[in-house]
BALOBA-1460 file (C-alpha; in Angstrom, 3 decimals):
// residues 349
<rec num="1" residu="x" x="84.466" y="79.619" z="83.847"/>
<rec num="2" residu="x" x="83.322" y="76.925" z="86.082"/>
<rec num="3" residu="x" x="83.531" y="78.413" z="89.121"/>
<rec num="4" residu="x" x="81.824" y="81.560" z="87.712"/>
<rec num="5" residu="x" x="78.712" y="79.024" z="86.525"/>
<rec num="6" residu="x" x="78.766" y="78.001" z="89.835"/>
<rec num="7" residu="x" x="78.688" y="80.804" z="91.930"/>
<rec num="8" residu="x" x="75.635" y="82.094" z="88.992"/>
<rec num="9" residu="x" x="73.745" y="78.537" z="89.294"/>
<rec num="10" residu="x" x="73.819" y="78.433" z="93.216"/>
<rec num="11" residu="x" x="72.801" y="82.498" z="93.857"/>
<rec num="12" residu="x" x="69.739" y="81.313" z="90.972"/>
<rec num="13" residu="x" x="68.770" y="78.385" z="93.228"/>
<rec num="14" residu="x" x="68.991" y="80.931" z="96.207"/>
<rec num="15" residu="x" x="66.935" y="83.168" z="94.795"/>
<rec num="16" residu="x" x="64.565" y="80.972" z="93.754"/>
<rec num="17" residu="x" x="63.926" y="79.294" z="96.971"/>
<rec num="18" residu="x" x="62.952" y="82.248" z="98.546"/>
<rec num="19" residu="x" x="60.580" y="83.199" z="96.098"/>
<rec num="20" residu="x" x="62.997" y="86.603" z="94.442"/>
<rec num="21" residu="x" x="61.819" y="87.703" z="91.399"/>
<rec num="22" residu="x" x="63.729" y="86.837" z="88.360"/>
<rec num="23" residu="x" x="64.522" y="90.410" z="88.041"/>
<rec num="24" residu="x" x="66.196" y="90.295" z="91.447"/>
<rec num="25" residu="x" x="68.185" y="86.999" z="90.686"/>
<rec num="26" residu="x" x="69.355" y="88.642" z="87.574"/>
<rec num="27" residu="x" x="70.844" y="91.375" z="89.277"/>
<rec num="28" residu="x" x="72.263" y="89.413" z="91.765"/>
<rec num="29" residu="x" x="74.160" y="87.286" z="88.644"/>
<rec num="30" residu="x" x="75.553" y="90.999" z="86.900"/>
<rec num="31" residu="x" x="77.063" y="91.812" z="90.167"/>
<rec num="32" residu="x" x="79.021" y="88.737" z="90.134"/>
<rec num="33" residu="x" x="80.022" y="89.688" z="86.324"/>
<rec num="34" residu="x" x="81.478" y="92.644" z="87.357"/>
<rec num="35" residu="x" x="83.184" y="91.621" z="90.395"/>
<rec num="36" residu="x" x="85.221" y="89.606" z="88.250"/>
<rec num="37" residu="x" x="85.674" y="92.053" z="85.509"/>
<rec num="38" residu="x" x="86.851" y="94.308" z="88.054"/>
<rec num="39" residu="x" x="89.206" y="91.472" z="89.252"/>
<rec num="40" residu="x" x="90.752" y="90.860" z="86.066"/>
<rec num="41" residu="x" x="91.341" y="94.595" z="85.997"/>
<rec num="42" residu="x" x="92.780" y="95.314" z="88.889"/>
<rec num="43" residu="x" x="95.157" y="91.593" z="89.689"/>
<rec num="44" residu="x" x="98.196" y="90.994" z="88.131"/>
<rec num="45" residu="x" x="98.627" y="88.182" z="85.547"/>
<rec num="46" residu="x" x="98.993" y="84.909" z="86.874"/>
<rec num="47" residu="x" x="97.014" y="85.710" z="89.974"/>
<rec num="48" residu="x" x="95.155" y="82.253" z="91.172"/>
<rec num="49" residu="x" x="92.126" y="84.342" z="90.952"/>
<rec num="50" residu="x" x="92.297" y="85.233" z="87.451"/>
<rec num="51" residu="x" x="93.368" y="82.132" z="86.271"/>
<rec num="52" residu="x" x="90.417" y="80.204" z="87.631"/>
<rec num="53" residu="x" x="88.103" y="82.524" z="85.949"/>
<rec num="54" residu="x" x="89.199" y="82.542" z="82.661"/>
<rec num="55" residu="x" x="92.798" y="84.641" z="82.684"/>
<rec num="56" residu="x" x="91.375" y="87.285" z="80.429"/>
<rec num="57" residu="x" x="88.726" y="90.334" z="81.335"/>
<rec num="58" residu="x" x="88.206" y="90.607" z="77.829"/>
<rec num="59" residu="x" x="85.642" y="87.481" z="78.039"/>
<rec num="60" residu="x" x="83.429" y="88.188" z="80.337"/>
<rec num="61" residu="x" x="83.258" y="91.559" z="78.558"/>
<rec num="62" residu="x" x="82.076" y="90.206" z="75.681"/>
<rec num="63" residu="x" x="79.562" y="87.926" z="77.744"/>
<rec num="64" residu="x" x="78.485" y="90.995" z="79.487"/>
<rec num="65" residu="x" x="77.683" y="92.993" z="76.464"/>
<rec num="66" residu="x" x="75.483" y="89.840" z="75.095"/>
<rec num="67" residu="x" x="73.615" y="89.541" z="77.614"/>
<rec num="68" residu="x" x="72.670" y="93.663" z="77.729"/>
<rec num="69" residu="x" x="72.073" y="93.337" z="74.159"/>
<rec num="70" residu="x" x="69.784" y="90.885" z="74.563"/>
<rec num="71" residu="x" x="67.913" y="92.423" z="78.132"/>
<rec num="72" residu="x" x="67.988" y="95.523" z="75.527"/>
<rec num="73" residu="x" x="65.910" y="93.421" z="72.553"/>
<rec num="74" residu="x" x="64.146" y="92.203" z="75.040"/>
<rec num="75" residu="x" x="62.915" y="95.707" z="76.507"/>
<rec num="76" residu="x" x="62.288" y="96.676" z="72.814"/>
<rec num="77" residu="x" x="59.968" y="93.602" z="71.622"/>
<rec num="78" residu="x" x="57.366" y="94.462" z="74.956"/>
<rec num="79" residu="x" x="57.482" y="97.841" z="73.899"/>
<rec num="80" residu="x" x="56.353" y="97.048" z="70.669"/>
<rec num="81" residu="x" x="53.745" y="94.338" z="71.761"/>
<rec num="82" residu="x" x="52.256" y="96.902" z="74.727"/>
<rec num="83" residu="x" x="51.562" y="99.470" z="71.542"/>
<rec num="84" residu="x" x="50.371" y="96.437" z="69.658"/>
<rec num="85" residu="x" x="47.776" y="95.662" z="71.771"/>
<rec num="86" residu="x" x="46.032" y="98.908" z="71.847"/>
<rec num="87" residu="x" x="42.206" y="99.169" z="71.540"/>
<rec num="88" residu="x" x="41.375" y="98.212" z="67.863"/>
<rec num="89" residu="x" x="37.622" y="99.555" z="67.527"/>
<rec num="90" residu="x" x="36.933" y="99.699" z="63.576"/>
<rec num="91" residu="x" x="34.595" y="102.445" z="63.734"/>
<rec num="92" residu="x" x="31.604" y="103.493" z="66.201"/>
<rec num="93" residu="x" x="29.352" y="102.678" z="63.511"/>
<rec num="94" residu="x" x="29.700" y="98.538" z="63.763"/>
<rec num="95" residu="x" x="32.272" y="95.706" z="64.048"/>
<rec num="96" residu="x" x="34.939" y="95.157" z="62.131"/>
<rec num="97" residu="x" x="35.395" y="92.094" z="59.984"/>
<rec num="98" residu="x" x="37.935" y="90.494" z="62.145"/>
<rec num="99" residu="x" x="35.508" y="91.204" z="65.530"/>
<rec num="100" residu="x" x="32.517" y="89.394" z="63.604"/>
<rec num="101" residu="x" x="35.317" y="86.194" z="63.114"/>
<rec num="102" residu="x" x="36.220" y="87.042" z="66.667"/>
<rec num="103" residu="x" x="33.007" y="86.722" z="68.229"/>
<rec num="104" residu="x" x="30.986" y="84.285" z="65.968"/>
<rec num="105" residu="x" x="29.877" y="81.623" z="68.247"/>
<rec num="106" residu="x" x="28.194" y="84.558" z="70.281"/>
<rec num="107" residu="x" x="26.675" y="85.910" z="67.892"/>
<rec num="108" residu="x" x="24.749" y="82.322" z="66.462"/>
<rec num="109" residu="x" x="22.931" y="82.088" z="69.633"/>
<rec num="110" residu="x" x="19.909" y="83.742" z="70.238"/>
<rec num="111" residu="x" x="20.100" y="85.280" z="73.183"/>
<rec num="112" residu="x" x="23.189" y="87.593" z="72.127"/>
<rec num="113" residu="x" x="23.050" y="87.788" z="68.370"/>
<rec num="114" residu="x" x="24.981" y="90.795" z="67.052"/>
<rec num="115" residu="x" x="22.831" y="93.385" z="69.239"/>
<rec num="116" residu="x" x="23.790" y="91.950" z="72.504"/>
<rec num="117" residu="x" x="27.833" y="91.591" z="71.034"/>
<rec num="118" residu="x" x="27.566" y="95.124" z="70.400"/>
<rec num="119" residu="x" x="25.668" y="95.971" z="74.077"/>
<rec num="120" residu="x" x="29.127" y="93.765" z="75.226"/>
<rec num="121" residu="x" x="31.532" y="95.962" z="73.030"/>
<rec num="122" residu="x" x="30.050" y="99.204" z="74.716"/>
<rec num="123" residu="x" x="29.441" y="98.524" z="78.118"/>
<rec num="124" residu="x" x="32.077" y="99.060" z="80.697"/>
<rec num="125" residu="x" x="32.703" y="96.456" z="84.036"/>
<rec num="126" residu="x" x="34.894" y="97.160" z="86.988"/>
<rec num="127" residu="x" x="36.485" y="94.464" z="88.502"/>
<rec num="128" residu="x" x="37.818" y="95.064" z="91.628"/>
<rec num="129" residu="x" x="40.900" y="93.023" z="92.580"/>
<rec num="130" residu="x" x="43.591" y="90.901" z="90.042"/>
<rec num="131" residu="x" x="43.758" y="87.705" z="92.159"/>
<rec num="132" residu="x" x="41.975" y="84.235" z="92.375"/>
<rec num="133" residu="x" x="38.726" y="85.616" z="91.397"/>
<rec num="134" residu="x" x="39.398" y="88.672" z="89.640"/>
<rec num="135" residu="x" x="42.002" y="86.681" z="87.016"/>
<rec num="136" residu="x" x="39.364" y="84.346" z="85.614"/>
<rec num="137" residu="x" x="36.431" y="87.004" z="85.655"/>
<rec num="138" residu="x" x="38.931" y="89.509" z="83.474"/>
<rec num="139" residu="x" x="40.134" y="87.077" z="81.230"/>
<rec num="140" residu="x" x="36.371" y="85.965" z="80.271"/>
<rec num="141" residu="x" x="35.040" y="89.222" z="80.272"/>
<rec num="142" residu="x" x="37.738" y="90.106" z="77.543"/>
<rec num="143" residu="x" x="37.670" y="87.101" z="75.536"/>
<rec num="144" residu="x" x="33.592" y="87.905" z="75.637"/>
<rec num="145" residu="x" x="34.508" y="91.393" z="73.973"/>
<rec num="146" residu="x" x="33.096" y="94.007" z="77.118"/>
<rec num="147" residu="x" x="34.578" y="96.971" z="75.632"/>
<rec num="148" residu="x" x="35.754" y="98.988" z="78.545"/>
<rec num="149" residu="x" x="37.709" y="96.924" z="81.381"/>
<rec num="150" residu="x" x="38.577" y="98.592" z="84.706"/>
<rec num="151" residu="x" x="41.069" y="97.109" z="86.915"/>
<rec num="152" residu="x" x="41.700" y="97.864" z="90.519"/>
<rec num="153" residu="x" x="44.381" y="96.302" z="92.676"/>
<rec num="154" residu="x" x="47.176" y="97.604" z="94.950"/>
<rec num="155" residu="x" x="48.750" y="94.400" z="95.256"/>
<rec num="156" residu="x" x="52.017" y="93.317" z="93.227"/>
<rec num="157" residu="x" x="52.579" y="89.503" z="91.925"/>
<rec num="158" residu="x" x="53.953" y="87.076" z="94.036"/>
<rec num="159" residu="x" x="55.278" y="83.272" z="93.715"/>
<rec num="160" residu="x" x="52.703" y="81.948" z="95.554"/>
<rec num="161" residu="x" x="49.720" y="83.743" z="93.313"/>
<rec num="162" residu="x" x="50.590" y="81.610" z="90.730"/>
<rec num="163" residu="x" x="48.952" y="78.235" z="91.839"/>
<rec num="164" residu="x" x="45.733" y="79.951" z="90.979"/>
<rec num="165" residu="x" x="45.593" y="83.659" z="89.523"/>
<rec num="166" residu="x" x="46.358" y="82.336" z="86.417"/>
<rec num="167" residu="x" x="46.249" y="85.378" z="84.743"/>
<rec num="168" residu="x" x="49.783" y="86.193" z="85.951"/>
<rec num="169" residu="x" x="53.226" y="83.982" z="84.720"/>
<rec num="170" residu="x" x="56.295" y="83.690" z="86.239"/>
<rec num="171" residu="x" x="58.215" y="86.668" z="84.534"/>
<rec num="172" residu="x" x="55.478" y="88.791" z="86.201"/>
<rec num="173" residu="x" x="56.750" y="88.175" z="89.473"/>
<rec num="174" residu="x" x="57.386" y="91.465" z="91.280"/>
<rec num="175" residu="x" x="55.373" y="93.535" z="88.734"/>
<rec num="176" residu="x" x="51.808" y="95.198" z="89.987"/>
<rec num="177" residu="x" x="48.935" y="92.918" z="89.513"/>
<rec num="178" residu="x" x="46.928" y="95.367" z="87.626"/>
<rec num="179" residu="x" x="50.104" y="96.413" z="85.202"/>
<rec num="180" residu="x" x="50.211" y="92.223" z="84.530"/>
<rec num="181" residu="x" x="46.376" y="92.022" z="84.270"/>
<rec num="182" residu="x" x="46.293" y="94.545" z="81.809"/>
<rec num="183" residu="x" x="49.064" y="93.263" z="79.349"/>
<rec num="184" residu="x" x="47.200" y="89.846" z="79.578"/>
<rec num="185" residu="x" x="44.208" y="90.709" z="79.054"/>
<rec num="186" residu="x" x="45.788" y="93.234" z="76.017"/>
<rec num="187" residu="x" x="47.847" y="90.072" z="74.387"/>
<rec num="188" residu="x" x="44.131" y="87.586" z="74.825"/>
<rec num="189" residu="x" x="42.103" y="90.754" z="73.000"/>
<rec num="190" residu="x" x="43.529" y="93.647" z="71.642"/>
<rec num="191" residu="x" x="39.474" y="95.106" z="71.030"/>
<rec num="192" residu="x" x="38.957" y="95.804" z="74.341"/>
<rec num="193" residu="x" x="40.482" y="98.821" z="76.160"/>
<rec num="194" residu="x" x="41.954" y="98.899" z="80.075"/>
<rec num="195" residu="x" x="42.096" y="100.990" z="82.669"/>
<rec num="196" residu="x" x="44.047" y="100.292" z="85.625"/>
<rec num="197" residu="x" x="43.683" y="101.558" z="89.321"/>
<rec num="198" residu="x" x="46.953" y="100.635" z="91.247"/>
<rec num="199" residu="x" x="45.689" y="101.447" z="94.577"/>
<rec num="200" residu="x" x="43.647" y="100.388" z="97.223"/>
<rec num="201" residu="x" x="39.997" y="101.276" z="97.515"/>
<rec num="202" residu="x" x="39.004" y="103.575" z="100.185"/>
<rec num="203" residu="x" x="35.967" y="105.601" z="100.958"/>
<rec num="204" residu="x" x="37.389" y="108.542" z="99.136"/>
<rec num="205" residu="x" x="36.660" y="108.281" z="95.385"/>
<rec num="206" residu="x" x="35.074" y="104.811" z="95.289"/>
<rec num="207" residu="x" x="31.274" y="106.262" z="94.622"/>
<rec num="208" residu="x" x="33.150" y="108.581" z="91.470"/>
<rec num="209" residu="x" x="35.311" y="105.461" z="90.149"/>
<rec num="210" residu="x" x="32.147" y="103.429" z="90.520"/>
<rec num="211" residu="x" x="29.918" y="105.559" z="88.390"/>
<rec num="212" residu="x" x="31.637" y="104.920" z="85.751"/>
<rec num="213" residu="x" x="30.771" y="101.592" z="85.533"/>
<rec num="214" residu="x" x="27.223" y="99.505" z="84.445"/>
<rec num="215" residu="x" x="28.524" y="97.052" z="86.541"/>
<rec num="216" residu="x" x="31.451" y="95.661" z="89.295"/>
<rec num="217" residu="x" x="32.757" y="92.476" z="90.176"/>
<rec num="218" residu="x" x="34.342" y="92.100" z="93.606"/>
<rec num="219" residu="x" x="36.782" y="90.017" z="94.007"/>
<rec num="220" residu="x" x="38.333" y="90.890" z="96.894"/>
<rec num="221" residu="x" x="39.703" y="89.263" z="100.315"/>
<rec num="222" residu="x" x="38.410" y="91.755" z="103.297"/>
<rec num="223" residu="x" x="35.456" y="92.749" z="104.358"/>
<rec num="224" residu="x" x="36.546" y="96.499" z="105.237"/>
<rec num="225" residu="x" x="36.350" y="96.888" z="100.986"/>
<rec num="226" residu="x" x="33.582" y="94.865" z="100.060"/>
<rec num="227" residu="x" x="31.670" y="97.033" z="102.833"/>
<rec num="228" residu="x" x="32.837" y="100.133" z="101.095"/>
<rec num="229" residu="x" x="32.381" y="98.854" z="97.099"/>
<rec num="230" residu="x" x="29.092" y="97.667" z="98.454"/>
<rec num="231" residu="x" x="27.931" y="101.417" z="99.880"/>
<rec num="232" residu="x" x="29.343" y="102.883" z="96.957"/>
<rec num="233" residu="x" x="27.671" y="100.348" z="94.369"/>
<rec num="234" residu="x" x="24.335" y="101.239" z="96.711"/>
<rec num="235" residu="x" x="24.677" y="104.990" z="96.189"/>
<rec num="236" residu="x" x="25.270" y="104.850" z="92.730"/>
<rec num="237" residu="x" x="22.138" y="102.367" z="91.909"/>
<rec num="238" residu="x" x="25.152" y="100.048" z="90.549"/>
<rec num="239" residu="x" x="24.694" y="96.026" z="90.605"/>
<rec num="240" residu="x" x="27.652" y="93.980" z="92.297"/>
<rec num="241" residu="x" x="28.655" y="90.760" z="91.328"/>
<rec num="242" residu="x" x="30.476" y="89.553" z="94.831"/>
<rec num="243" residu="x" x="32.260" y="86.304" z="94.979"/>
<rec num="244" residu="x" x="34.595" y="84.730" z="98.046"/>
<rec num="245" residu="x" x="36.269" y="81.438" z="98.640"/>
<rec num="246" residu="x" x="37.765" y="79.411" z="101.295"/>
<rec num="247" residu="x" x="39.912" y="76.139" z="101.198"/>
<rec num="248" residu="x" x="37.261" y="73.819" z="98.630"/>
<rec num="249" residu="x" x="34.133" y="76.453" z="98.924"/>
<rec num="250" residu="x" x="33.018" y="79.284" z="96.926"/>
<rec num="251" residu="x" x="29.814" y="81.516" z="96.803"/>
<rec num="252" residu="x" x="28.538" y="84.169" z="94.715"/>
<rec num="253" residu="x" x="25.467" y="86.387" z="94.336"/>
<rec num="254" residu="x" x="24.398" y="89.612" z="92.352"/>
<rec num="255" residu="x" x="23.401" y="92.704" z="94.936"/>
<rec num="256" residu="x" x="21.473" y="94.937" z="92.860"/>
<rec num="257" residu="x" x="19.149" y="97.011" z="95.572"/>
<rec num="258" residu="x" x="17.583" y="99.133" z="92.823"/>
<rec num="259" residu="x" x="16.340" y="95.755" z="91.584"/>
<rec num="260" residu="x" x="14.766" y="94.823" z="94.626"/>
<rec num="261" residu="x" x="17.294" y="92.283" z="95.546"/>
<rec num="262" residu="x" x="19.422" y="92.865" z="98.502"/>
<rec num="263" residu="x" x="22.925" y="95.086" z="98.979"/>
<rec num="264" residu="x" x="25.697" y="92.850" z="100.572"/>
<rec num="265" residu="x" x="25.293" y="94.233" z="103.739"/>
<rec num="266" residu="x" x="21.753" y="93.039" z="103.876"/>
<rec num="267" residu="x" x="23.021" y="89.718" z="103.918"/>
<rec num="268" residu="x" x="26.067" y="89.932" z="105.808"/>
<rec num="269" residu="x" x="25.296" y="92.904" z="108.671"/>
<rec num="270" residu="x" x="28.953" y="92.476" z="110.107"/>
<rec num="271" residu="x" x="32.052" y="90.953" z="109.466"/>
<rec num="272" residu="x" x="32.159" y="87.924" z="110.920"/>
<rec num="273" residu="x" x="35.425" y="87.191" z="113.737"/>
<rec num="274" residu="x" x="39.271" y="86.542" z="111.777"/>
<rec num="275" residu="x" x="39.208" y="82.910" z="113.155"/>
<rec num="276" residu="x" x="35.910" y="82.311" z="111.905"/>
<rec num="277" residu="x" x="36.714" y="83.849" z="108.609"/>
<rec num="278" residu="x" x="40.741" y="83.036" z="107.622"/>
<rec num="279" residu="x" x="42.284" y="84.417" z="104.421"/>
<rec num="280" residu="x" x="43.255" y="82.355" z="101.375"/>
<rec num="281" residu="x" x="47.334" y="82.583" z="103.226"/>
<rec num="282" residu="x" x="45.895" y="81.076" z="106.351"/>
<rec num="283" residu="x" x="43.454" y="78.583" z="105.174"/>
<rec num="284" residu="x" x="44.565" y="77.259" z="101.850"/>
<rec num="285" residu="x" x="42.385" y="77.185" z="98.753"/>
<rec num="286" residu="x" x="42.312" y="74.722" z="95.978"/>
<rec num="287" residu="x" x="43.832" y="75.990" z="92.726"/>
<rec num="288" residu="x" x="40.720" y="75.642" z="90.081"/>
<rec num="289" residu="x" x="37.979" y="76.768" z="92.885"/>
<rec num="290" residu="x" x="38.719" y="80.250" z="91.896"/>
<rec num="291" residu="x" x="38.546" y="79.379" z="88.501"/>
<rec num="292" residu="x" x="34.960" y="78.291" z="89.320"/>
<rec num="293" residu="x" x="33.982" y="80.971" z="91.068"/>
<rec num="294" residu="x" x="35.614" y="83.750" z="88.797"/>
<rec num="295" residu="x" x="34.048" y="82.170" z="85.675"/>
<rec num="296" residu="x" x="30.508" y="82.302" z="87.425"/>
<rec num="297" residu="x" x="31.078" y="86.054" z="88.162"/>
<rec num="298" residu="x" x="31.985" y="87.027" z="85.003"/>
<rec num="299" residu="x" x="29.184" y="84.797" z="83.479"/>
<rec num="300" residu="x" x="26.567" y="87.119" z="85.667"/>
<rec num="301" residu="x" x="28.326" y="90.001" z="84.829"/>
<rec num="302" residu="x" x="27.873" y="89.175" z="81.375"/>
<rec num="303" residu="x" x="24.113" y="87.748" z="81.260"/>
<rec num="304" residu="x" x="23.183" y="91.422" z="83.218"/>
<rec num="305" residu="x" x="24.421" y="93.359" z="80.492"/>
<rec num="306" residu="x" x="22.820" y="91.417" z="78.179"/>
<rec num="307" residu="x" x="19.448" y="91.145" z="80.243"/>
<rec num="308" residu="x" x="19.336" y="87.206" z="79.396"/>
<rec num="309" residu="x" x="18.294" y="84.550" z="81.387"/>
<rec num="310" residu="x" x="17.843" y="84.780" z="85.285"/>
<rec num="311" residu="x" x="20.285" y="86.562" z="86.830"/>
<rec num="312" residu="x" x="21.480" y="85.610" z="90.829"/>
<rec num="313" residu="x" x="19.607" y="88.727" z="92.356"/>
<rec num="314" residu="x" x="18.150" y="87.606" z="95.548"/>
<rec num="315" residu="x" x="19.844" y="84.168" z="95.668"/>
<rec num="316" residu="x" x="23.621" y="83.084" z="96.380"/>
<rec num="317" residu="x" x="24.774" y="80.175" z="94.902"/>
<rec num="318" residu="x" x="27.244" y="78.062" z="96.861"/>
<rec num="319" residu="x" x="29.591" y="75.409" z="95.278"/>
<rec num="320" residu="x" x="31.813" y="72.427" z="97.261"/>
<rec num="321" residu="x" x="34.079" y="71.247" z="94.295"/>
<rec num="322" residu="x" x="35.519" y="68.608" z="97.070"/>
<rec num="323" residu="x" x="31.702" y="67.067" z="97.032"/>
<rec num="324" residu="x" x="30.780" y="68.243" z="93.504"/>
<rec num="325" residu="x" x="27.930" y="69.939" z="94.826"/>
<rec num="326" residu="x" x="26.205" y="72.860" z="94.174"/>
<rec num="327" residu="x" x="23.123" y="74.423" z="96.284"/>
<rec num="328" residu="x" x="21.127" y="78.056" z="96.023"/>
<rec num="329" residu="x" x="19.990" y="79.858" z="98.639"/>
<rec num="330" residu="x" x="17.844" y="82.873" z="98.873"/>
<rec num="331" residu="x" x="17.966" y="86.083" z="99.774"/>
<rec num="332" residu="x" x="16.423" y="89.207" z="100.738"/>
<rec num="333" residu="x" x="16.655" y="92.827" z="101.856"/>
<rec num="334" residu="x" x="16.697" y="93.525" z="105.386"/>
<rec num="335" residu="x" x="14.592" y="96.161" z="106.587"/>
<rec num="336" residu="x" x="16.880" y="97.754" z="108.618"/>
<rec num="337" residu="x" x="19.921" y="97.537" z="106.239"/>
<rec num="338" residu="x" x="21.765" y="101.016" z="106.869"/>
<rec num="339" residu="x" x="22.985" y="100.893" z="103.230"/>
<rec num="340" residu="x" x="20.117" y="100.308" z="101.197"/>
<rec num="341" residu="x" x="16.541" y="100.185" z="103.321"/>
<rec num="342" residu="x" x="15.946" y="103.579" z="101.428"/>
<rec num="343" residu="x" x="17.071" y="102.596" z="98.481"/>
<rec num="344" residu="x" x="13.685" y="102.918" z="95.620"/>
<rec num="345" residu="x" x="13.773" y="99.993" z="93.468"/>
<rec num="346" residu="x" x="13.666" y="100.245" z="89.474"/>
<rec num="347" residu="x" x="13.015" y="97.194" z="88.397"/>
<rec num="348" residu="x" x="16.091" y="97.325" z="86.019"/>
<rec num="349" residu="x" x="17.746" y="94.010" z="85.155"/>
């Protein structure tokens, strides 16, 4: 039994240290369970073997069939939760007792009231990627009621996302981002309804997923897709929320061309050199910058639906949380912008 506990404990630390999944490490432990199974089987009593692992099969049988009863309840209880958490929508007509609890401290202020909760509970955001940024922008614009959520991320959760896409736990290790997103963001509101993307934005398709949308948050870390969101959002007269981060730094603005602000390419023409410009594995970012940065985009997000207060169109906003200090800059459209110099301008908000 000992050595069994072991040989379990030490291929758990293994596993662990290199970052497996836990669904990996557990596999690793059943193997073990019925390599010895098999060796009670197939070694004859009294066999050094068997003795130091019990001297009876019939054990780690009956250790084996707990634990697949209890993977099996297990599997059955997120079953049940994943149908619990389905969209909840009283009627079209209004909101439901338990969305008026739900949402009362929106609804008190002025600016939102119960027209502006129900402009939340109909509108539909797109927020491309499930990591630093993208996990505290869905989980507010949930908790804030937007009705529709679109998620779009090719990526699947790793060990070291968890210092700061805090949207994902350690069980979700291995699974896709978006899959993980979406049961979080099902368990933190069951009103709002999800739609997941698990793939990688291309040119192909973007300007049709887009269109869907009043509005998309980019979250992403390369330029070669926030180039292509941003033509897309351009073509489709759709307003992008855009945030990035580096080390202790983040920015964000809102590009909204058909509201005479600048596209994102107005303001950044090219993508700057990889040395000048290091990812988030390269660099190193603090863990509540994106927290920052993530709440801010979902805060614009949400103040554009509900056309209150001044939105970041035409300005950036650039926060040092190693400082504590926060500066705006502006912005505008560059004439020669090959995304959006022809773009007419609205004047919607």
């Amino acid at each position: 039994m000992i050595l069994v506990g072991t040989i379990c404990a030490v291929l758990w630390g293994i596993g662990w240290a290199m970052g497996a999944p836990n669904r990996q490490r557990w596999v690793m432990i059943a193997v073990v369970f019925a390599a010895v199974i098999f060796a009670h089987v197939i070694l004859p009593d009294g066999h050094p073997l068997r003795q130091n692992t019990g001297g009876s099969w019939e054990l780690w049988a009956i250790i084996a069939a707990f634990a697949a009863i209890t993977w099996i309840y297990r599997q059955g209880l997120r079953k049940l939760r994943s149908r619990a958490v389905a969209p909840m929508h009283a009627s079209d007509g209004g909101m439901s007792d338990a969305e008026l609890d739900r949402y009362a401290r929106h609804i008190v202020m002025p600016e939102i009231g119960g027209a502006g909760q129900m402009r939340l509970r109909g509108a539909k955001v797109l927020v491309i990627g499930a990591g630093g940024l993208g996990a505290p922008a869905l989980q507010y614009l949930a908790a804030a009621g937007v009705g529709t959520i679109g998620i779009v991320d090719d990526d699947t959760v790793a060990a070291s996302n968890l210092q700061r896409q805090v949207i994902h736990r350690d069980a979700d290790i291995g699974r896709a981002k978006v899959t993980s997103a979406a049961q979080a963001i099902g368990e933190l509101n069951p009103y709002v309804a999800v739609n997941s993307y698990n793939h990688r934005l291309t040119g192909e398709g973007v300007e049709e997923l887009i269109g869907q949308y009043d509005i998309v948050l980019d979250g992403t870390d390369n330029f070669e897709t926030r180039y292509v969101v941003n033509a897309a959002c351009v073509a489709r007269a759709t307003p992008l929320v855009s945030g990035a981060l580096s080390q202790w730094e983040g920015q964000l603005a809102l590009f909204d061309p058909a509201g005479s602000g600048p596209c994102y390419q107005c303001v950044f023409p090219s993508a700057p050199k990889p040395e000048l410009a290091p990812s988030c594995a390269q660099a190193g970012v603090f863990a509540a910058l994106p927290g920052i940065i993530g709440s801010l985009m979902a805060a614009e997000a949400l103040k554009y639906i509900l056309s209150a207060g001044s939105p970041l169109r035409g300005q950036m906003a650039i926060y040092n949380v190693l400082d504590a200090q926060n500066r705006v800059i502006k912005t505008k459209p560059r004439a020669d912008c090959p995304i959006c110099c022809s773009q007419p301008s609205d004047g919607k908000s």
